[in-house]
N, C-alpha and C positions, 0 to 999 in steps of 0.2 A: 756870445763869447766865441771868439777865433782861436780854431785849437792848430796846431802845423801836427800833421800827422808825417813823422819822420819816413814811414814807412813803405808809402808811394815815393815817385819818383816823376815829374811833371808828363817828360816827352817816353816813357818808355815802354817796349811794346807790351800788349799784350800777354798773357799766358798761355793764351792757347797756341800761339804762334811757337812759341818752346818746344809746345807736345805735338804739332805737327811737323818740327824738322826732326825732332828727336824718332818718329814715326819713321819717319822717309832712312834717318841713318839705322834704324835699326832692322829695315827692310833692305839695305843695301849690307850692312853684313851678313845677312842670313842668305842674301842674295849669293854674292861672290863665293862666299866658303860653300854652297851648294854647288855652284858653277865650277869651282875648283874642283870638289871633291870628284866633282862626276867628269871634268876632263881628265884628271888623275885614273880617276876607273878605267875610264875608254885609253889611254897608254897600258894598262897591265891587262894583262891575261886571269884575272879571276874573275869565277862564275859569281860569286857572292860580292855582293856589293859594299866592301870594306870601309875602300877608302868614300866612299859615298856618304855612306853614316856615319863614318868619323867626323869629318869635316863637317858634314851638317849639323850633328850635335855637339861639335866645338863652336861653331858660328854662332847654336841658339845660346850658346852660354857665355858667349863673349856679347852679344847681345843685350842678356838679362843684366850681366853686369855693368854695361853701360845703362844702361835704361835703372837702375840700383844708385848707380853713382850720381847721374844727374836728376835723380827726384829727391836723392839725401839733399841733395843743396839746397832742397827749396823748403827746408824748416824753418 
């Protein structure tokens, strides 16, 4: 018996392919918002590293939530 499994799709890629650019975008915003925060530092005059950790721990969180958003899609 030939069953048509609605659920594939003939030509289309992979999954892991997903989770390696999803990989690479969520290295490139924890990237920049790091790079930012820390050129923002080196322009002010504070010993404590403010805007460093701001932006870094804004990045990781703009991050998780993309990384959130695109594995919801794949219920």
């Amino acid at each position: 018996m030939n069953q048509d499994h609605k659920d594939t799709k003939p030509n289309s890629t992979p999954v892991y392919v997903k989770y390696i650019g999803l990989s690479f975008q969520l290295f490139g915003i924890i990237g920049a918002g790091t790079w930012f925060g820390w050129w923002l530092q080196g322009k002010s005059d504070m010993k404590f590293p403010v805007w460093l950790l701001l932006f870094c721990f804004l990045s990781i969180g703009i991050a998780f939530y993309q990384l959130w958003v695109s594995t919801r899609s794949d219920r």
